[in-house]
C-alpha positions in Angstrom: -186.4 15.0 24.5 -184.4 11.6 23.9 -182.4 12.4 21.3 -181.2 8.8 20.9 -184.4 6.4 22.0 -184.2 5.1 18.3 -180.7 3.5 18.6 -180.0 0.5 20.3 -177.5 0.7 23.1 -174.1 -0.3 23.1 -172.3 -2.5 25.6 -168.8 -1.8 26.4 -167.8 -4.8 25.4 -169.0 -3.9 21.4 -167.4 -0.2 22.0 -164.2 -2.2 23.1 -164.4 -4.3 20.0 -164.6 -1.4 17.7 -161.8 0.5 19.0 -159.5 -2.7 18.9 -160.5 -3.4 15.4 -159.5 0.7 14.9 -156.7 0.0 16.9 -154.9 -2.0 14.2 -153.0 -4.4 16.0 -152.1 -1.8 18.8 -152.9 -3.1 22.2 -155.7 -1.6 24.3 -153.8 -1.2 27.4 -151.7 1.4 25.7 -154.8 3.9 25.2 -154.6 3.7 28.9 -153.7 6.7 31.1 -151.4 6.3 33.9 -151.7 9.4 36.2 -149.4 8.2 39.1 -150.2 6.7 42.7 -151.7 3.8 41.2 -154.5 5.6 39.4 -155.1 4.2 35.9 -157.6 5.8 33.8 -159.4 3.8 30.9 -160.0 5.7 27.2 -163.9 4.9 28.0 -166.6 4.4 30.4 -169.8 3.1 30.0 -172.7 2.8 32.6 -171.5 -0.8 32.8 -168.3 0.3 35.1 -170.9 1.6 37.5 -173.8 -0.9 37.8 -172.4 -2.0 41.0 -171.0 0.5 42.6 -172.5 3.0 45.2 -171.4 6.3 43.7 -171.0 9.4 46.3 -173.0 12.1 45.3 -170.5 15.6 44.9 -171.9 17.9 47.9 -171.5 21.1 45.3 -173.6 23.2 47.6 -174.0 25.9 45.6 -175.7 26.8 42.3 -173.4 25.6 39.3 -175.3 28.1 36.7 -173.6 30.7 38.6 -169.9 31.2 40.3 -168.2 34.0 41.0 -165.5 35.9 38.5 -162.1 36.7 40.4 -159.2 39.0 39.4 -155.6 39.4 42.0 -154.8 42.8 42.7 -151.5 43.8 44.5 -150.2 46.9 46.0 -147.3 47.6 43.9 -148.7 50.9 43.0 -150.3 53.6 45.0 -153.6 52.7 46.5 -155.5 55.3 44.7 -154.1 53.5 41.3 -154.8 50.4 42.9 -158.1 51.6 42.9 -158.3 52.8 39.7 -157.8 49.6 38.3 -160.2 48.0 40.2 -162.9 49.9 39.2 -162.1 49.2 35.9 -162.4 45.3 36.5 -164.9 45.8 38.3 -166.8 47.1 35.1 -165.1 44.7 33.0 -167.4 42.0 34.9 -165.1 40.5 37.7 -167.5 39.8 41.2 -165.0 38.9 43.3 -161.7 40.8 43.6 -158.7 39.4 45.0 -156.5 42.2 47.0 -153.2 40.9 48.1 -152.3 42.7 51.4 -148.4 42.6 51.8 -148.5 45.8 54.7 -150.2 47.5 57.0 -153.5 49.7 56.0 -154.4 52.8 57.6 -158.2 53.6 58.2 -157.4 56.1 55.0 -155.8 53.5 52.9 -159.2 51.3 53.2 -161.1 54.4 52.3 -158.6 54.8 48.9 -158.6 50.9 48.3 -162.0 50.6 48.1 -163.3 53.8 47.1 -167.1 53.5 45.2 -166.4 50.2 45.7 -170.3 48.9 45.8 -169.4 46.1 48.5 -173.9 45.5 48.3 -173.0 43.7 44.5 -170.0 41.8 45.0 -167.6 39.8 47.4 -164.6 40.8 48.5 -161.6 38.9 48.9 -158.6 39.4 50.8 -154.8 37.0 50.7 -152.7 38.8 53.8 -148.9 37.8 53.8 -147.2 37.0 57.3 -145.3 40.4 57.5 -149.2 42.1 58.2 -150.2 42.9 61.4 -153.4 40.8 61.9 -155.2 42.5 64.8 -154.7 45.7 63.0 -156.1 44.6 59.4 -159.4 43.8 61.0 -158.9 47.0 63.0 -159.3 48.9 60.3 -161.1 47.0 58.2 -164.4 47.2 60.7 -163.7 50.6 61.0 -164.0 51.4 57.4 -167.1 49.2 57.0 -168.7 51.5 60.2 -168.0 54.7 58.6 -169.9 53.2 55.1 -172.4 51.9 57.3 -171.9 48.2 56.3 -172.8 45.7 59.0 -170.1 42.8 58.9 -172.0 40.3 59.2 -173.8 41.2 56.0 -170.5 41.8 53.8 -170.2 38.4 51.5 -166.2 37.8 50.7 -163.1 36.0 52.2 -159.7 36.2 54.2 -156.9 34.0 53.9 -154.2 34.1 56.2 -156.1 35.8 58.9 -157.6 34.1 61.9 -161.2 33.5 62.2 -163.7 36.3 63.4 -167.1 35.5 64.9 -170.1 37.3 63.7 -168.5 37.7 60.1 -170.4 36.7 57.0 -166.7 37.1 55.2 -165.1 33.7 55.4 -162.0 34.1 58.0 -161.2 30.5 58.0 -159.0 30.2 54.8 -157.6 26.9 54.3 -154.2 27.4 51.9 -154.1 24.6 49.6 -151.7 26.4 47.2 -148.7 25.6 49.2 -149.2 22.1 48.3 -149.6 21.9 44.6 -146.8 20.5 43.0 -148.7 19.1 39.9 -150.8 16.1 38.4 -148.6 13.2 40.1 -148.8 14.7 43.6 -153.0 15.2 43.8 -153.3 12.6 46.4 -150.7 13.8 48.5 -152.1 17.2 48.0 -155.8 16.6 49.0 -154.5 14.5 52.2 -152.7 17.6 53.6 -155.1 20.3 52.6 -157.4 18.1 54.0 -155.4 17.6 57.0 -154.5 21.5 57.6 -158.4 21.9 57.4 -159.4 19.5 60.7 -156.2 21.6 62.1 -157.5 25.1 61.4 -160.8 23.5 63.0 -159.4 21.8 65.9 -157.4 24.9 67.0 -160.7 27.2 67.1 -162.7 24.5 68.8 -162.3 25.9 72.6 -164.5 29.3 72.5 -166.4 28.8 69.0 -169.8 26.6 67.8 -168.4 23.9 65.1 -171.2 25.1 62.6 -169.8 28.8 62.9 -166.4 27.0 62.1 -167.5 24.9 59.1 -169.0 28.0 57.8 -166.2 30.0 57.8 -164.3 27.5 56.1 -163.4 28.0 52.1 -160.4 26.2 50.0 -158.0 28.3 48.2 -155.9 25.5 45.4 -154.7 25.1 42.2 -155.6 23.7 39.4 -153.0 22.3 35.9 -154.2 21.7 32.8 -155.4 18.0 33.0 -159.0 18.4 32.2 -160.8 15.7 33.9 -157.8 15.3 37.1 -158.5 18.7 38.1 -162.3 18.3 38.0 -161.8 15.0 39.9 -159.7 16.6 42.4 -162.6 19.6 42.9 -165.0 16.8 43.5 -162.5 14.4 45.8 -162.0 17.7 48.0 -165.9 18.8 48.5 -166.7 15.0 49.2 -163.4 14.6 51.5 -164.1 17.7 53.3 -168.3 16.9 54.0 -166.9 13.7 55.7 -164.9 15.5 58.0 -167.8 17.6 59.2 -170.0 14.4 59.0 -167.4 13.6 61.4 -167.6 16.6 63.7 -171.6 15.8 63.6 -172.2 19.3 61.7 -174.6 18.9 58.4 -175.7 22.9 57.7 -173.0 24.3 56.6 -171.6 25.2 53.8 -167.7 25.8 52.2 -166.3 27.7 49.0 -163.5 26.7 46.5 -161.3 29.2 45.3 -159.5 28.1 42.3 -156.7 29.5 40.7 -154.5 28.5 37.6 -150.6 27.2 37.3 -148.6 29.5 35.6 -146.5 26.3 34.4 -149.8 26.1 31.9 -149.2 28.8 29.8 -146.8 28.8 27.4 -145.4 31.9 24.6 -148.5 31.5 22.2 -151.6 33.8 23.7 -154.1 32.1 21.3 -153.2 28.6 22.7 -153.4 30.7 26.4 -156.7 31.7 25.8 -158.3 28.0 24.8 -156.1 27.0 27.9 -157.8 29.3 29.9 -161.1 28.4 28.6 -160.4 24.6 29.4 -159.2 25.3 33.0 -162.3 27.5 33.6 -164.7 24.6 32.7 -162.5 21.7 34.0 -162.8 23.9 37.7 -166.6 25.1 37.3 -167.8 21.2 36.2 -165.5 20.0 39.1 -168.0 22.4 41.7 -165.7 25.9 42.1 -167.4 28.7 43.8 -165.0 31.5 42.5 -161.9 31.4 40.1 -159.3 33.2 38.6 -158.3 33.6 35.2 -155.2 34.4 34.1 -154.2 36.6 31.5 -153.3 35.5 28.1 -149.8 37.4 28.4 -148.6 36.1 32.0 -145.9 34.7 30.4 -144.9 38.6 29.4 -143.5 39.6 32.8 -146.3 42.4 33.0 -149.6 40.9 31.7 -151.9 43.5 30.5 
C-alpha cells in the first residue's frame, strides 16, 4: 500500500527552500557534514541526487532478516568455567560464540571448552593470538570433532589468525581489519588496507588452492564507531570493494562474511545511554549488510562487565 500517492511530491529544490526559510538567516552550507578525506555529506537527499547516476547494487549475499548473534569469550578462567559460561550465553540467545585462544589446547581442553556444545545449531568462532601453535590448534581441533563424530566440512564457524584449511566449511581465511580502525576520519585509509591485506591473504594461497575455495574462506573481522550512516557506508563500501576484487580474479560464486564488532571509545559512564548506543550500532552494522556482530555490554566501561 502507498501510503503517500495522495501528496504531491516535493523537489529538492522546495525541501531546500523550506529548511532555508527555517534556517533563519543561517547559511545552508553549515548544516553540512564534513567527515574528512574530502567527503561532505549534505542534511538531505532526494531521488533527484541520483537520477543520473549508475548506483552499485550492495552484493549483501546473505539474508538481512537474519544474522548471527556473537559474544567474546576468553580463557582467563578454567576451561570448565569457560564452559559454564558459555552455555549460559548460549541459552541467553548468542549463535555465534567468539572464543579467544591465547595457548595451546590439549585434545581434553577441546572436550571441556566445548562440552554439550550443540555445534549442529550454531557457528563457532575462533580469534588465535601469535603465541598459539597453529598446526597444533587444528590438531586437536579435528581430533575433537572425530571423537563427536562431526565431519569438518559440515561445521559452520570461523578462524582468525589461522592459515587456511582445504575441505573446511569453517572460514580459515580471516582477514583482520581491526588493526586498522583508528576512527571516522581514517575509513578510507582503513578499507584500502583491509582491502589490500585481503588480495594478500589470497595471493599467498594461490600456488596449491582453487580461487573459489579461497574466496570462500574469506570473511572480514572490523570495527565499527558510533556514526550511524559512516559505519553503514563503510559495511557497504567493503562488500562492494571486495566483489571487485574477485570480479577481478574471474570468481562470481562465492560468498564472504562480516564480522563486526563495536569501539569501546563509544561507550561512555551512563549504561542507559550504552544501551541506545548499542542498539544504534547494531542497526547502523546489520542495515550496512553484517553477517555476525558483537554487542557489548552496557557496563564495559566497569573494568569487569557483567
Amino acid at each position: 500500500m502507498n501510503l503517500f500517492k495522495e501528496f504531491d511530491a516535493v523537489t529538492a529544490s522546495e525541501w531546500r527552500a523550506k529548511i532555508e526559510k527555517d534556517l533563519k538567516g543561517k547559511p545552508f552550507d553549515a548544516l553540512k557534514w564534513d567527515i574528512g578525506n574530502g567527503i561532505v555529506l549534505d542534511p538531505y537527499y532526494t531521488s533527484e541526487d541520483f537520477a543520473n547516476k549508475e548506483l552499485e547494487k550492495v552484493p549483501f549475499q546473505v539474508d538481512q532478516s537474519d544474522w548471527d548473534i556473537s559474544e567474546c569469550f576468553t580463557l582467563k578462567e578454567s576451561i570448565p568455567s569457560v564452559n559454564k559460561i558459555l552455555l549460559q550465553s548460549l541459552m541467553g540467545g548468542i549463535n555465534a560464540p567468539i572464543i579467544i585462544i591465547d595457548k595451546n589446547l590439549s585434545l581434553d581442553d577441546f572436550k571441556a571448552l566445548l562440552h554439550e556444545v550443540e555445534l549442529d545449531y550454531i557457528s563457532i568462532h575462533f580469534h588465535l593470538k601469535k603465541n598459539v601453535d597453529l598446526d597444533l590448534f587444528y590438531l586437536n581441533f579435528e581430533k575433537y570433532l572425530n571423537e563427536i563424530h562431526k565431519d569438518i566440512s559440515k561445521v559452520r564457524g570461523s578462524i582468525l589468525g589461522g592459515f587456511y584449511k582445504k575441505g573446511y566449511r569453517i572460514k580459515t581465511l580471516g582477514i583482520n581489519g581491526l588493526k586498522y580502525y583508528k576512527g571516522l576520519e581514517s575509513i578510507p585509509d582503513e578499507l584500502s588496507k583491509t582491502i589490500q591485506l585481503g588480495v594478500n591473504l589470497i595471493m599467498d594461497c594461490t600456488v596449491e588452492n582453487e580461487l573459489e575455495d579461497l574466496f570462500n574462506a574469506t570473511f572480514f573481522s572490523i570495527k565499527i564507531g558510533k556514526s550511524y550512516f559512516p559505519a553503514i557506508a563503510k559495511i557497504r563500501a567493503l562488500k562492494i570493494l571486495w566483489a571487485r576484487i574477485a570480479k577481478g580474479f574471474q570468481v562470481s560464486n562465492y560468498s564472504t562474511e562480516v564480522a563486526v564488532s563495536f569501539d569501546k571509545n563509544a561507550y561512555g559512564e551512563n549504561k542507559n545511554t550504552n544501551m541506545i548506543r548499542s542498539a544504534t550500532m547494531a542497526m547502523s552494522a546489520i542495515n550496512g549488510g553484517a553477517n555476525r556482530l558483537v554487542v557489548l555490554p552496557s557496563d564495559i566501561k566497569d573494568g569487569e562487565p557483567t
